[in-house]
C-alpha positions as CSV (number, residue, x, y, z in Angstrom):
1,X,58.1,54.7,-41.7
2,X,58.0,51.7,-39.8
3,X,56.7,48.4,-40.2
4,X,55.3,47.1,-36.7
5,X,51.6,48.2,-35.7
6,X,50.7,49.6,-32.4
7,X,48.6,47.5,-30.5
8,X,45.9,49.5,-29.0
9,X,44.3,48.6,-25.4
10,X,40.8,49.4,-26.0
11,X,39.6,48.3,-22.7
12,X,41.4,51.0,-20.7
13,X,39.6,53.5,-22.6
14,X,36.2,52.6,-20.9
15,X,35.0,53.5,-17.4
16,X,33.8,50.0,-16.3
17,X,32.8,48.9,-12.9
18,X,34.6,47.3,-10.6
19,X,33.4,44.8,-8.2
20,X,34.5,42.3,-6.0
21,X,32.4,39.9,-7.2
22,X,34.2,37.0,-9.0
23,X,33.8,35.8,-12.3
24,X,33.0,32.1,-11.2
25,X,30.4,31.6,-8.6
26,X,32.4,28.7,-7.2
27,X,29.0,27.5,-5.5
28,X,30.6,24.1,-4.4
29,X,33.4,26.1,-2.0
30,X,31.7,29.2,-1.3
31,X,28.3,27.7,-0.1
32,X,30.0,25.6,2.9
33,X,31.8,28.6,4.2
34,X,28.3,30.4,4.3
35,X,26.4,28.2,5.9
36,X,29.4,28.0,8.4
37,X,29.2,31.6,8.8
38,X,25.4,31.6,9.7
39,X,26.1,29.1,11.7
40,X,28.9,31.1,13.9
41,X,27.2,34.1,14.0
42,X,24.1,32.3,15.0
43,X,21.9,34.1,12.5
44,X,18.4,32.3,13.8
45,X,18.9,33.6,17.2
46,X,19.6,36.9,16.2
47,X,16.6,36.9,13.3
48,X,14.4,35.8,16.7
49,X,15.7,38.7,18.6
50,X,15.3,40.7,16.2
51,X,11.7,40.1,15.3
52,X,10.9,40.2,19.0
53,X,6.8,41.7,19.7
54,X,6.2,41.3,15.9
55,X,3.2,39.1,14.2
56,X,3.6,35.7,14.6
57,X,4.0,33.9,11.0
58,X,3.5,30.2,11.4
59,X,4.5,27.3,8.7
60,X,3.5,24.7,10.3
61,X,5.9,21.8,9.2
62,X,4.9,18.1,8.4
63,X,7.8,16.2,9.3
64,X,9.9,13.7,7.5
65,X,10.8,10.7,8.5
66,X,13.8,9.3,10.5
67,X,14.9,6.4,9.0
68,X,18.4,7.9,6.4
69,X,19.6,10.4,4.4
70,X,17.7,12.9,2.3
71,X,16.6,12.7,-1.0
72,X,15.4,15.2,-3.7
73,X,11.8,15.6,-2.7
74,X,13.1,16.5,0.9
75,X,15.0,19.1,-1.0
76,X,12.2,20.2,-2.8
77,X,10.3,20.7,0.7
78,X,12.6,22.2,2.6
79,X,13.7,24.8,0.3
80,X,10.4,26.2,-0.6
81,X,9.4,26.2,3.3
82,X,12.6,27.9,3.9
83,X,11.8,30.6,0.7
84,X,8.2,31.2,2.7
85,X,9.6,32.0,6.3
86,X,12.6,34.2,5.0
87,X,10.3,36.0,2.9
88,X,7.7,36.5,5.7
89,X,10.8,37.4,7.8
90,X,11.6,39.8,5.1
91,X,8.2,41.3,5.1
92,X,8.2,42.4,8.9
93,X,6.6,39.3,10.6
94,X,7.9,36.6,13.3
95,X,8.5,33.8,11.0
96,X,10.0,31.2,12.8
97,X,10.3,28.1,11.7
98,X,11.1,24.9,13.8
99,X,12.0,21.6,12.1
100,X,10.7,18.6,13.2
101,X,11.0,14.6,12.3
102,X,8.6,11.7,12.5
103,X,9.8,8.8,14.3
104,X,7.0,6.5,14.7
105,X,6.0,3.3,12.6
106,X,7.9,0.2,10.7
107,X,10.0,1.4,8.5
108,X,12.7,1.9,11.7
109,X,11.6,-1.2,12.9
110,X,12.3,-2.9,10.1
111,X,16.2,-1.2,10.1
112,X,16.5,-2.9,13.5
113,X,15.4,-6.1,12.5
114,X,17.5,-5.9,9.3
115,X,20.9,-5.5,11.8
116,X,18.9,-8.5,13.9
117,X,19.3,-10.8,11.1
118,X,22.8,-9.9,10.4
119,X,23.7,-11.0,13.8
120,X,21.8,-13.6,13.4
121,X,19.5,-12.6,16.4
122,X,15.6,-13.2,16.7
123,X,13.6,-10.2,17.2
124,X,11.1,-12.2,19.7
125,X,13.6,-12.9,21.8
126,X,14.6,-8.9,22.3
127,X,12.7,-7.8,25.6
128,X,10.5,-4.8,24.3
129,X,11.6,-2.4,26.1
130,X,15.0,-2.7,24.4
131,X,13.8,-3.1,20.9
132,X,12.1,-0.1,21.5
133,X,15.7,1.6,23.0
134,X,17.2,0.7,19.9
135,X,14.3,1.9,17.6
136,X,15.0,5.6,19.7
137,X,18.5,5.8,19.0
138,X,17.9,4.6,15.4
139,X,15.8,7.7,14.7
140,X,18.0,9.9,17.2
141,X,21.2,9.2,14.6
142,X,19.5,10.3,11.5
143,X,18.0,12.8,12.9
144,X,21.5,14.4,13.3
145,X,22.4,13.3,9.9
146,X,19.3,14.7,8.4
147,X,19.5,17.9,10.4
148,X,23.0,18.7,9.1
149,X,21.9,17.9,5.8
150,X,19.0,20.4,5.5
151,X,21.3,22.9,7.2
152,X,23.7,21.7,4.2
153,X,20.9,23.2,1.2
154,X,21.0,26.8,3.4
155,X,18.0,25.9,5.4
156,X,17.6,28.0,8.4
157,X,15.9,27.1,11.7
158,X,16.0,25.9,15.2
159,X,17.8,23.1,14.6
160,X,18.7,22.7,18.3
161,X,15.5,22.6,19.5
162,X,13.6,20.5,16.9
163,X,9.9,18.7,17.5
164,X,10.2,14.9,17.2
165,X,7.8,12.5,17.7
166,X,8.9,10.6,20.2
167,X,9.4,13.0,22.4
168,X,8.1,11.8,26.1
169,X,6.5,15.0,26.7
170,X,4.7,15.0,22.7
171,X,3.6,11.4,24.0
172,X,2.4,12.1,26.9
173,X,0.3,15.2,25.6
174,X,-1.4,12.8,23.1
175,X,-2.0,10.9,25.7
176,X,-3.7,13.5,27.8
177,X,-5.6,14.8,24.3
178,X,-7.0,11.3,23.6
179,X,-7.9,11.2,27.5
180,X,-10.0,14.4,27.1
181,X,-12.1,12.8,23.9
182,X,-12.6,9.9,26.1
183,X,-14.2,12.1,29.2
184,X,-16.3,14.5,26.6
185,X,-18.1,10.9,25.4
186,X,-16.9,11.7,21.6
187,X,-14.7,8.5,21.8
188,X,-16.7,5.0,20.9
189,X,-15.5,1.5,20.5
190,X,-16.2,0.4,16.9
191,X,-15.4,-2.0,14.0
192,X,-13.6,-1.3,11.2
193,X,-11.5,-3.3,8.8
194,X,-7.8,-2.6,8.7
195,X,-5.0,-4.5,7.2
196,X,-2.9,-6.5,9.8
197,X,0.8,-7.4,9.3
198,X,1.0,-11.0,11.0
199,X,4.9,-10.8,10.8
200,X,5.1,-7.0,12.4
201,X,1.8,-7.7,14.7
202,X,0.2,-4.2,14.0
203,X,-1.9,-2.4,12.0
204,X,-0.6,-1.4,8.4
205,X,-1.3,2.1,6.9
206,X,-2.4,2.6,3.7
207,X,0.6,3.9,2.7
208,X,2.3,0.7,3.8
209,X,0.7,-1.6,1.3
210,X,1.7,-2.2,-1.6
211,X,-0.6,-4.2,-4.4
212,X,1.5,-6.4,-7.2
213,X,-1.0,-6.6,-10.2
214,X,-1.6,-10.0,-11.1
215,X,-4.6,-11.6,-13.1
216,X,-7.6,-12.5,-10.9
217,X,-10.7,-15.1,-11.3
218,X,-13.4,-13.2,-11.9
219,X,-17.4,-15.2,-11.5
220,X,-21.2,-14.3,-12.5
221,X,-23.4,-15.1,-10.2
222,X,-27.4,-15.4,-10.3
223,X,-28.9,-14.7,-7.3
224,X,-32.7,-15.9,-7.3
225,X,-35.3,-13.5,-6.3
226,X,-36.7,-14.7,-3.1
227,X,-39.7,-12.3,-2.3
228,X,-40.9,-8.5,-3.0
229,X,-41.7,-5.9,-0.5
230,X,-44.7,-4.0,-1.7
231,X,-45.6,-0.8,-0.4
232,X,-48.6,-0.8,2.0
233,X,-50.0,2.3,0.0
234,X,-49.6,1.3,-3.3
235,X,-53.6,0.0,-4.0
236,X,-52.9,-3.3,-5.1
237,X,-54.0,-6.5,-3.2
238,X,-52.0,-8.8,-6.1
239,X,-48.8,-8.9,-8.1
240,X,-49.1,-8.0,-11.1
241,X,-48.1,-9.9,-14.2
242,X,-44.5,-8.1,-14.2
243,X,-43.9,-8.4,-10.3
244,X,-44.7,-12.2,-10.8
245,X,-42.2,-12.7,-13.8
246,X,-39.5,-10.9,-10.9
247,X,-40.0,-13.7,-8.6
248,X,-39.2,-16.3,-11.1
249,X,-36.3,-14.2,-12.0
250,X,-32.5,-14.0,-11.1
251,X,-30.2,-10.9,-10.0
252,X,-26.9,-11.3,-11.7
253,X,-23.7,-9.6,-10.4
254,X,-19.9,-10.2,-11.6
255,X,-16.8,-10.6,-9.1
256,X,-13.2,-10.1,-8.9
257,X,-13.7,-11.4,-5.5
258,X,-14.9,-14.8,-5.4
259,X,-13.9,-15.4,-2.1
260,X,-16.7,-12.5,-0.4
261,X,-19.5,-14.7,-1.7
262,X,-20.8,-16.7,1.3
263,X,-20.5,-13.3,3.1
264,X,-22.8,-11.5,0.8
265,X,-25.4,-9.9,1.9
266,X,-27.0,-7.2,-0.2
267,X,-27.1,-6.6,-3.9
268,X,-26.8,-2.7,-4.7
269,X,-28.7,-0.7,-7.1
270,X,-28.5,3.1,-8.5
271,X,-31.3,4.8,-9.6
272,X,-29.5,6.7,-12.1
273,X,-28.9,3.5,-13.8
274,X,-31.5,1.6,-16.4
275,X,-31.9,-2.4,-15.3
276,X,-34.4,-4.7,-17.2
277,X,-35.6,-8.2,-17.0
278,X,-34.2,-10.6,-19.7
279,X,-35.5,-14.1,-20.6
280,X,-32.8,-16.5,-22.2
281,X,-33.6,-18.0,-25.5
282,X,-30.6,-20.2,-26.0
283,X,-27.6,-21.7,-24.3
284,X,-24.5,-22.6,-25.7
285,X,-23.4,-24.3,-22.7
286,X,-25.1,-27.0,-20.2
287,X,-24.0,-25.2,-17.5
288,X,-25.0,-21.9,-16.9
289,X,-28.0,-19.9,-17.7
290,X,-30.4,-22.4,-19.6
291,X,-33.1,-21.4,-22.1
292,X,-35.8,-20.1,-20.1
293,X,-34.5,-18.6,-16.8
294,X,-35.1,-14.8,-16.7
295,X,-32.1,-12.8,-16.0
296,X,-32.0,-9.1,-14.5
297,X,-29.2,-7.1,-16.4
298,X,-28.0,-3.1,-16.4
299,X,-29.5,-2.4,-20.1
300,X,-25.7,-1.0,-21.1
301,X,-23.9,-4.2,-19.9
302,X,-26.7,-7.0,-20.6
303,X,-25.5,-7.5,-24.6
304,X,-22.3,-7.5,-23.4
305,X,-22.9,-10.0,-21.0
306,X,-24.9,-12.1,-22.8
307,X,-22.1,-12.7,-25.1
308,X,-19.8,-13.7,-22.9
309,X,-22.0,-16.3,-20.9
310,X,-22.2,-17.2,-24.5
311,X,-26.6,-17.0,-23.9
């Protein structure tokens, strides 16, 4: 007899699988040397050759814009593009895709004019043309940065040939587009209002504005009735009693806009919605509406708004 125990190795008793896989993914090293060697073996040229004579699969990309490094919501875009064209790719079709970057508007103007101030220089006194030079390169430089980035999150595409823009050619074929609308008759010279920048000297998208709530003056106003527009076929040669109490009577509206009143020119009524005509029995106020007048309210608002003219 012996004291000590044998130690049995259970594990070499079982037929288990071996693979080369390792137990850690490692992501943060292995990814880089991926990409790297997509990139060496030039896997988009060779998944183009490849898919040569096949059906076209088109994802037609809305660019980002050119003006710094990407952020989550790029990632988000990007990926689930890049999950659609490899899948297509997968499935027997041409699926190219070809990024492309927005270059246009203020946001890279306003990166310029930020390095301006630093310098201390005055963006009026920049010629154009080399504001403009410095916008380009601007967008050209994060283009590049951007473009490696995507590449970064596995993204694959024609990197080397992306759309931009500002590309002279892109320009020039809006141009030529525009010039086409012009010669058909389907372009026409119109108003319409837009919000300005004075600063920027352009147009501002909507996209561009941003509104900072803030308490606001609101107003009631009474606008008298000045007349009523009968219709030729309706068989009466008078007003009647009720039409005649309308023409002694007032159209109220309220405003958050004081300021639009001397430009006012219609009051606007739905026929879905119940109005009536309301005489006022009592004032609190000696300004105001004064015991008497007659008052044309929506039905649902006019106890409400009684109340608060305090009538």
């Amino acid at each position: 007899m012996t004291d000590t125990t044998e130690t049995i190795d259970y594990s070499k008793t079982l037929y288990l699988p071996q693979t080369d896989f390792p137990m850690r993914a490692g992501l943060p090293e292995k990814e880089p040397l991926l990409v790297k060697r997509w990139q060496d073996m030039d896997l988009y040229r060779k998944l183009r050759e490849s898919a040569a004579g096949r059906t076209k699969y088109v994802l037609h990309d809305g660019p980002p814009y050119a003006n710094g490094n990407i952020h989550i919501g790029h990632a988000l875009n990007k990926i689930l593009k890049d999950v659609i064209t490899r899948s297509f790719q997968m499935r027997g079709y041409d699926s190219n895709y070809v990024p492309g970057w927005d270059c246009h508007g203020l946001p890279i103007e306003w990166k310029i004019e930020e390095q301006y101030r630093a310098k201390g220089k005055n963006k009026d006194e920049v010629p154009v043309n080399e504001f403009r030079k410095e916008c380009r390169e601007f967008a050209a430089g994060w283009i590049t940065v951007q473009g490696a980035e995507f590449q970064r999150l596995g993204v694959i595409g024609d990197f080397k040939n992306p759309y931009t823009t500002m590309a002279f050619h892109a320009e020039s074929r809006i141009a030529g587009e525009l010039l086409k609308f012009a010669m058909s008759g389907q372009l026409y010279r119109g108003s319409k209002p837009v919000m300005w920048s004075v600063v920027e000297r352009t147009a501002l998208a909507e996209a561009e504005i941003e509104y900072h709530d803030y308490e606001s003056d609101t107003i009631w106003v009474k606008f008298p009735v000045a007349s009523l527009v009968r219709p030729i076929d309706d068989g009466q040669t008078k007003l009647t009693e009720g039409a005649l109490d309308l023409l002694q009577a007032h159209v109220v509206i309220w405003t958050t806009t004081p300021w639009t009143i001397p430009g006012n020119r219609a009051v606007n009524y739905s026929p879905r919605i119940n109005y009536g005509l309301y005489e006022v029995t009592a004032a609190e106020n000696a300004f105001g509406p004064q015991p008497g007048e007659k008052l044309i309210f929506a039905d649902a608002l006019a106890e409400d708004s009684s109340a608060k003219a305090k009538v």
